[in-house]
C-alpha positions as CSV (number, residue, x, y, z in Angstrom):
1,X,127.8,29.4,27.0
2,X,130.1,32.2,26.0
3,X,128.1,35.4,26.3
4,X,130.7,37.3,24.1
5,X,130.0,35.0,21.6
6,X,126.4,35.5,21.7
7,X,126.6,39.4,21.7
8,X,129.0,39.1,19.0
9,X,126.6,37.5,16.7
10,X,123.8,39.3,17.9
11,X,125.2,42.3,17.0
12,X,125.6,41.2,13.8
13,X,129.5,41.5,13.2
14,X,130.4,38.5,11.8
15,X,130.6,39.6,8.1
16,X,131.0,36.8,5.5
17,X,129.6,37.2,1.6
18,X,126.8,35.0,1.1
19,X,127.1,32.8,-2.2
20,X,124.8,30.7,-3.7
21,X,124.3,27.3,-3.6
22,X,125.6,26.6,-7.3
23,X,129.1,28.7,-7.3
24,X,132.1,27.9,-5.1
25,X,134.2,30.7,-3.5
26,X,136.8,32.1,-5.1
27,X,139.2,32.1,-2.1
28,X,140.9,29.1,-1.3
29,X,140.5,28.1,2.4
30,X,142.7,27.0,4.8
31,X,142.9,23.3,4.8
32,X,142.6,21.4,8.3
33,X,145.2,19.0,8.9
34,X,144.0,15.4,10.6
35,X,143.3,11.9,10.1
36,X,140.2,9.9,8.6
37,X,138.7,6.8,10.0
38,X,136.8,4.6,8.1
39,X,134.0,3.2,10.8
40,X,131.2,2.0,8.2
41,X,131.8,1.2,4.4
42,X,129.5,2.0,2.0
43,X,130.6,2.5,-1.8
44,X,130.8,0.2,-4.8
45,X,132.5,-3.0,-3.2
46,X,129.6,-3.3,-0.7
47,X,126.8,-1.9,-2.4
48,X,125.4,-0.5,1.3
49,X,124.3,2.6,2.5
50,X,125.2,4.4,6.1
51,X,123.5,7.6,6.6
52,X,122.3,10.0,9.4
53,X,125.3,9.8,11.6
54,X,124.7,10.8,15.3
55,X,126.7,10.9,18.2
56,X,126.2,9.5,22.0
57,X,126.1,11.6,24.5
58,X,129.6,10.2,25.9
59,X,131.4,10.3,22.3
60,X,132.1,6.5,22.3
61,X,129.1,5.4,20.2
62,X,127.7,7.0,16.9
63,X,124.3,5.7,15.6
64,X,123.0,6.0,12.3
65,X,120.4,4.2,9.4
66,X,121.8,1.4,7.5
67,X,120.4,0.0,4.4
68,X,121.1,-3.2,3.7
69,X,122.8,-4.2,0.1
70,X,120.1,-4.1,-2.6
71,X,117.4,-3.7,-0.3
72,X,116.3,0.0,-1.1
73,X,117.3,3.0,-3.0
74,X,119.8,5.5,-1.1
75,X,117.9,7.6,1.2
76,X,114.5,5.2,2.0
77,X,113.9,5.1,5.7
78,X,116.2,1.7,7.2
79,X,116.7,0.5,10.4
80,X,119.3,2.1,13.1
81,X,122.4,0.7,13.6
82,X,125.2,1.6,16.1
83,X,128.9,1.4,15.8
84,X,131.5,1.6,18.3
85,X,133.8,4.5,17.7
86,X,137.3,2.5,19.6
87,X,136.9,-0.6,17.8
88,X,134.3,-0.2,14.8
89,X,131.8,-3.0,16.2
90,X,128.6,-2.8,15.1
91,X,124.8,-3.4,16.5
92,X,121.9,-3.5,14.6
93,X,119.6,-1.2,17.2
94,X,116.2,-1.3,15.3
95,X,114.3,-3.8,13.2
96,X,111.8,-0.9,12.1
97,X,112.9,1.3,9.2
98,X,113.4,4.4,10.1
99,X,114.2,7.6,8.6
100,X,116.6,10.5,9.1
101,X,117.5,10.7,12.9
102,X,118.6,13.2,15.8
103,X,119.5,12.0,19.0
104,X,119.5,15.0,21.9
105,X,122.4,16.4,23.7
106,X,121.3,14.5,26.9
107,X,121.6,11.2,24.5
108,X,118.8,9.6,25.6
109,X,115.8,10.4,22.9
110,X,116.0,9.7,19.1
111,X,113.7,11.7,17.0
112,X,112.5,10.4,13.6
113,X,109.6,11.5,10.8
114,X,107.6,8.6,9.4
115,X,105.1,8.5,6.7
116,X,101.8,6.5,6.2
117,X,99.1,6.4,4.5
118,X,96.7,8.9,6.6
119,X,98.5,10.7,8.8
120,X,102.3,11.1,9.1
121,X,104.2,11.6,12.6
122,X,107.0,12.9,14.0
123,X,108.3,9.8,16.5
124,X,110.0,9.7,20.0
125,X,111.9,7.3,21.0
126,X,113.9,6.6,24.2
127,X,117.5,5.5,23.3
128,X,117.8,3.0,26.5
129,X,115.7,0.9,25.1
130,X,115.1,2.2,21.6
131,X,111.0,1.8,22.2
132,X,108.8,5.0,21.0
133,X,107.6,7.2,23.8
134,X,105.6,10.0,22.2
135,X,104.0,10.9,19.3
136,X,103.5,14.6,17.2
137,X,101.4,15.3,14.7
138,X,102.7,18.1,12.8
139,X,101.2,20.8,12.1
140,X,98.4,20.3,9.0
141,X,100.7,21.8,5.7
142,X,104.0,19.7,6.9
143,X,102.5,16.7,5.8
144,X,104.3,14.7,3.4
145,X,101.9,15.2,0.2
146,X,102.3,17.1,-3.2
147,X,102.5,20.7,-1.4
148,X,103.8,20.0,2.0
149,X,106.8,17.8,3.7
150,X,108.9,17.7,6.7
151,X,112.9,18.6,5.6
152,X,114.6,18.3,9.0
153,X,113.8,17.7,12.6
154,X,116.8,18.8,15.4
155,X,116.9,18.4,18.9
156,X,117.8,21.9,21.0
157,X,121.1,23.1,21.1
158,X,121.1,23.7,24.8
159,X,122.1,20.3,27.5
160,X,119.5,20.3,30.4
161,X,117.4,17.7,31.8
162,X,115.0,20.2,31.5
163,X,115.1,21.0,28.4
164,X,112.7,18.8,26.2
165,X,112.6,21.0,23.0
166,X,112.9,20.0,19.4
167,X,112.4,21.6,16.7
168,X,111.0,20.9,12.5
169,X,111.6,22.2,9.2
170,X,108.7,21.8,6.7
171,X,107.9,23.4,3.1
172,X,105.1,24.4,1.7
173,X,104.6,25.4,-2.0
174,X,108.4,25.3,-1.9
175,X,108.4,28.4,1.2
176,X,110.0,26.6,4.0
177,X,109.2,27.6,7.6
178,X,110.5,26.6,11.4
179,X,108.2,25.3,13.9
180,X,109.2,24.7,17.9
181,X,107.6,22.0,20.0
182,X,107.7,21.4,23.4
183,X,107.6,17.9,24.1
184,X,106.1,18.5,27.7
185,X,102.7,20.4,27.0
186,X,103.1,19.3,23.3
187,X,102.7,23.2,22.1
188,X,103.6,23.3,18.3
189,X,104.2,27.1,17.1
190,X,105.7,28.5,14.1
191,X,108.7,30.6,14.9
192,X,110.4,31.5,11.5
193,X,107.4,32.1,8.8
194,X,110.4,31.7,5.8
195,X,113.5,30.2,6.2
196,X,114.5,30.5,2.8
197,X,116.6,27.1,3.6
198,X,115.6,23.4,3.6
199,X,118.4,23.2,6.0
200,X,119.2,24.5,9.5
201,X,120.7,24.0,13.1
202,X,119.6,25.4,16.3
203,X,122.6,27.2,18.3
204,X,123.5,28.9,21.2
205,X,120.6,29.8,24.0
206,X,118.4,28.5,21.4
207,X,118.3,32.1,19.6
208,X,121.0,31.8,17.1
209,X,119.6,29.7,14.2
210,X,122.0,28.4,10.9
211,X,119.8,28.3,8.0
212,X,121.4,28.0,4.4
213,X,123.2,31.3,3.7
214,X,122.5,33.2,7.1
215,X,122.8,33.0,10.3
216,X,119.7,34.2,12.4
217,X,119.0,36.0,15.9
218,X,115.2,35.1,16.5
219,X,115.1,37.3,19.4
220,X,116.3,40.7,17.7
221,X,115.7,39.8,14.3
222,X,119.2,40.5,12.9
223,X,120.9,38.3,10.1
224,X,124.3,37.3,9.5
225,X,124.8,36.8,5.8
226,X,127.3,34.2,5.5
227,X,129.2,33.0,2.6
228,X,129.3,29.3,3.3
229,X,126.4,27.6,2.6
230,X,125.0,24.2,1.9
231,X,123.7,22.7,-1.5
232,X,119.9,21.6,-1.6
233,X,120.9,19.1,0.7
234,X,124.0,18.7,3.1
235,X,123.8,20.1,7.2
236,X,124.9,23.1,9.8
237,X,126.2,22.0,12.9
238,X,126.8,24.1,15.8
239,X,130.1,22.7,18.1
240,X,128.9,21.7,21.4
241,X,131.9,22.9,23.1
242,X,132.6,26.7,20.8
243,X,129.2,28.1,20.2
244,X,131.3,30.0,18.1
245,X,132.2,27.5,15.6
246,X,129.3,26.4,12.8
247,X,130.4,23.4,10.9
248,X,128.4,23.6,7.2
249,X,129.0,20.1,5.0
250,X,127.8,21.4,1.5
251,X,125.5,18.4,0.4
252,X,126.6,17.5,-3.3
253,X,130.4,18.9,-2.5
254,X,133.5,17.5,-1.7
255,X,134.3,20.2,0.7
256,X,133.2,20.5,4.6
257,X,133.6,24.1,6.3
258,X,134.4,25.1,9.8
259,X,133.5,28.3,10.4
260,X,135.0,30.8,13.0
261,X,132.3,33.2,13.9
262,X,134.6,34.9,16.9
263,X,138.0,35.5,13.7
264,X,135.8,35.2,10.8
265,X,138.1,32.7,9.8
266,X,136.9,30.0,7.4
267,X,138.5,26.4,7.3
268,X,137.9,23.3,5.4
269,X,138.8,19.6,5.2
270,X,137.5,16.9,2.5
271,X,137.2,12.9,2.6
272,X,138.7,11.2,0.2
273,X,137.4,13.0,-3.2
274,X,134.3,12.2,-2.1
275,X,130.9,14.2,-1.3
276,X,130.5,15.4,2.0
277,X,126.9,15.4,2.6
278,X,126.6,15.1,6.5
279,X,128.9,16.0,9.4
280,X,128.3,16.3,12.9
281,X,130.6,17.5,15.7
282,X,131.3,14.8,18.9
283,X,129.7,16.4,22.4
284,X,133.6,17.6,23.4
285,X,133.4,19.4,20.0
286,X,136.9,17.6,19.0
287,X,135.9,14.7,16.6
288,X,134.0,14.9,13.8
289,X,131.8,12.2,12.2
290,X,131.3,12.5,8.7
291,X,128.7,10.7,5.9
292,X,130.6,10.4,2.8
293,X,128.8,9.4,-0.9
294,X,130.0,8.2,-4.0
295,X,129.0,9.9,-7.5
296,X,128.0,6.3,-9.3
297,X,126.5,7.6,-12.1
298,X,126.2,10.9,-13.4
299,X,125.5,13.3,-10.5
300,X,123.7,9.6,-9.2
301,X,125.2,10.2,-5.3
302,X,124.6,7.0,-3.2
303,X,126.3,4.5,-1.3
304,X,127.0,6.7,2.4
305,X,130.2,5.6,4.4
306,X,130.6,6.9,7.8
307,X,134.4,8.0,8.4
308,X,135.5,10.1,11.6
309,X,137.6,13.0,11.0
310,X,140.3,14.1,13.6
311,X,141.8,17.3,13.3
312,X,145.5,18.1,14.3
């Protein structure tokens, strides 16, 4: 990790104009050169849904949920697929459905949310063999009813064996709030009481935090206001390789940003005309894959394709 990086941001110089989630900036952005790859069609023609893209830990496979054509609506839980980023094979990995997924820096555990009846849980799975290994139950007002649900669940930043730490975003009475577990001794504590985001990405040391609109240091307090921000829905992605460098897809746009924390430079790339509403750096922090949906009916977004994007 690059420790004038992290004092940088501590410190709280990184100044960027925060703008809300309805209104575009007025400056026009440097536009990224590179080239799009089509790995998994969704759209019109096919009438499929790939969403939830997520990398390997080597870069050579990217995993994500695939509904089948007129099985479900865009965005039900479906089972995991895999597709192999040299030749665009793909595996179906899991016959359960399965919701939106995070897979670890190490590669080798998938994280999940499911829903039932009673109780709902936040799943474990092991990626050799794709078999759940532990269980959470979260934390009584994250439970998926009329005035609490689970938004977002991300592995830590940080690559270590060691390190066994995820972390869930759940709101309640529309205030959402951050909770940390350790998946060794299965501790569960709030550590962000209001996130004012249904979005967010754990960073550097595991002390800089993206939410939507800011940029948080949980160990001094101190907020970076940033001007980039995701719609109600969309993600924040920290690069693996430049903990520098926060990628932000806005959701219901047709722009992606990369964001310079270091410059305070703000770049951008698109896909196609169509609405960016996932992107994920590769572990070498070079590649990017990216969930792309159609508007099919008036502001109806559904139908994901995952594309990778290559910058020059």
């Amino acid at each position: 990790m690059k420790s004038s990086k992290v004092l940088l941001l501590s410190l709280g110089l990184a100044i960027f104009f925060m703008c809300g989630s309805s209104c575009k900036p007025e400056v026009e952005y440097e536009v990224i050169p590179g080239t799009l790859t089509l790995l998994v069609p969704g759209g019109i023609e096919s009438d499929a849904s790939a969403t939830s893209p997520c990398w390997s830990s080597d870069g050579s496979v990217i995993y994500y949920t695939y509904q089948e054509p007129q099985i479900a609506p865009y965005g039900f839980p479906a089972p995991v697929w895999s597709v192999n980023v040299a030749d665009s094979t793909r595996k179906k990995i899991t016959d359960d459905e399965i919701g939106k997924i995070d897979i670890s820096r190490q590669g080798n555990l998938c994280v999940y949310y499911k829903q039932e009846y009673t109780d709902d849980w936040i799943i474990i799975m092991e990626t050799e063999t794709w078999t759940p290994v532990d269980t959470i139950l979260p934390v009584e007002k994250a439970k998926h009813s009329k005035l609490g649900d689970i938004c977002e669940i991300r592995f830590s930043y940080e690559y270590s064996d060691s390190n066994r730490i995820l972390y869930y975003l759940y709101s309640e009475n529309g205030i959402t709030h951050l909770n940390r577990v350790n998946l060794d001794d299965s501790t569960d504590v709030m550590i962000v009481e209001d996130c004012h985001s249904v979005n967010f990405a754990p960073g550097p040391g595991d002390t800089l935090f993206a939410f939507t609109g800011a940029i948080v240091n949980l160990n001094t307090g101190e907020k970076i206001v940033t001007e980039i921000g995701p719609g109600y829905e969309g993600s924040l992605d920290w690069n693996p390789a430049d903990p520098g460098e926060l990628l932000v897809a806005g959701g219901i746009s047709k722009e992606a940003y990369v964001c310079d924390l270091d410059s305070n430079k703000i770049r951008m790339f698109t896909v196609n005309d169509e609405m960016i509403w996932c992107a994920k750096y590769s572990p070498d922090g070079k590649r990017i894959a990216v969930e792309s949906l159609l508007d099919i009916s008036e502001g109806n977004f559904e139908r994901g394709s995952i594309w990778i994007f290559d910058p020059e």
